[in-house]
Structure formats: structure tokens, C-alpha cells
C-alpha positions in Angstrom: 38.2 165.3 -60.2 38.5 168.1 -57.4 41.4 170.7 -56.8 44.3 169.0 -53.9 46.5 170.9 -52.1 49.8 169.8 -50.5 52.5 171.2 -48.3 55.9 170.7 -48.3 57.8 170.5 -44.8 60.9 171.3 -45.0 62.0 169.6 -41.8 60.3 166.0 -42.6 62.2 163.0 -42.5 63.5 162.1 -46.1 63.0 158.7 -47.5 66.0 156.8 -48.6 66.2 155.6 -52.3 65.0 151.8 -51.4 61.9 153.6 -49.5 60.4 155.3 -52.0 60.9 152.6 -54.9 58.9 150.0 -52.3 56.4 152.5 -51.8 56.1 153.0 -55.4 55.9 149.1 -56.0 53.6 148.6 -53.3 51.0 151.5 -54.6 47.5 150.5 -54.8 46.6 152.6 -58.2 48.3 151.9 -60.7 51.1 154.9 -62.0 51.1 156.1 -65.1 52.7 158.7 -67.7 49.7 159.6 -69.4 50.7 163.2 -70.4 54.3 161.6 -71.3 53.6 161.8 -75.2 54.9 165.0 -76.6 53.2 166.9 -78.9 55.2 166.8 -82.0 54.4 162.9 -81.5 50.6 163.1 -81.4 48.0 165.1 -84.1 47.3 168.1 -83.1 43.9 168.7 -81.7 41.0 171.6 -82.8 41.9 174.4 -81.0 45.4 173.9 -80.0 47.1 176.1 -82.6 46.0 180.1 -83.1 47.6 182.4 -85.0 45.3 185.3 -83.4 48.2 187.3 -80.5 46.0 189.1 -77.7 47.4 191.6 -75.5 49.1 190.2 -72.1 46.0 191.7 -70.5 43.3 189.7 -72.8 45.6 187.0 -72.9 46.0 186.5 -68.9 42.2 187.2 -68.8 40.9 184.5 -70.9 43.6 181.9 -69.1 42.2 183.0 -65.5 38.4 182.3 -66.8 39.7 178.8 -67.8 39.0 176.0 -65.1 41.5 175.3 -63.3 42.1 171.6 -64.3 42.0 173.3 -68.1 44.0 176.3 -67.4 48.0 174.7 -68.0 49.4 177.1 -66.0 49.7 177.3 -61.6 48.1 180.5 -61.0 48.8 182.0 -57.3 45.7 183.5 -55.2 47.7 184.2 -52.4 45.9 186.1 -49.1 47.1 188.1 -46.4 50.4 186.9 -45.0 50.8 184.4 -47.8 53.4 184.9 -50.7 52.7 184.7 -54.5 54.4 181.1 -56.1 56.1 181.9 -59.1 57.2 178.7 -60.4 57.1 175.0 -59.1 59.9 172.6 -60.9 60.9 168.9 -60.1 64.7 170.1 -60.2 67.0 166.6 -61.0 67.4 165.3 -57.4 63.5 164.6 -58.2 62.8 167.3 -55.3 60.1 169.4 -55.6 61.8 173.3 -56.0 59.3 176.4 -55.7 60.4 179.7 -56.0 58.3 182.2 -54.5 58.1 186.3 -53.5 59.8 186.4 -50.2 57.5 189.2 -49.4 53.9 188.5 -48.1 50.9 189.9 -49.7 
């Protein structure tokens, strides 16, 4: 597995409802819903519950040395001229909504 990135234009050409269900029946790999399962519905795993509280410092720390397929959080690294993400959201149009700091780093 290796880290993608994407951009979103937001003058492309949107795709009509009938356009995007043929693309998705016509897809070569099979889609799937693999992390579909909530929690409550599966045992929980070694590790996955900690009663130990860390301060935000610590705690933000130990996330950031995670990889970043492990990690379960987007974390920004924005450089000169870019702006920080602050949150990324399918909002229920199935659009892709990302709010970010309108100020460059």
C-alpha cells in the first residue's frame, strides 16, 4: 500500500447520477465496505481500549509517530503558500466537503 493524493477541481464537469452508477458497475476491482462493520458489532481487539488519559501534547505526539495508514486521523503538513485541512466529510449530496484555514501557512 502507498500514500495517494488527489485534488478536487472545483470547476470539473460533474457527472450525472446514471454516469457514475455505470462507472461504478463497470469498475474493474471489485468495491467493497470492508470497514462498514461498527465496532459495537465486532470483539474488540488487544489494544483498542485504554483507560491511561495522556496530555493533548503526549497524546498528539504518540498519534503523529503512528504510520500514516495506522494513524485514524488526516493530519495536515501544509508548506509555504498551502493552508492547513481541518476536516474532510462526504456531506449527504455524496460530495466531498473540506474545510480548511483560509489563511496560507
Amino acid at each position: 500500500m502507498a500514500i495517494q493524493s488527489m485534488q478536487l477541481d472545483p470547476n470539473a464537469q460533474a457527472y450525472t447520477d446514471d454516469q457514475i452508477v455505470g462507472k461504478v458497475n463497470t469498475a474493474a476491482v471489485q468495491i467493497t465496505r470492508a470497514d462498514s462493520v461498527a465496532a459495537a458489532a465486532r470483539p474488540i481487539a488487544a489494544g483498542e481500549v485504554d483507560n491511561t488519559k495522556l496530555t493533548a501534547t503526549a497524546a498528539k505526539a504518540n498519534l503523529d509517530a503512528m504510520a500514516d495508514v495506522d494513524r485514524g486521523y488526516i493530519k495536515t503538513n501544509p508548506i509555504a503558500g498551502q493552508f492547513k485541512v481541518i476536516s474532510i466529510e462526504r456531506d449527504a449530496t455524496g460530495k466531498a466537503k473540506v474545510d480548511y484555514e483560509d489563511v496560507a501557512v
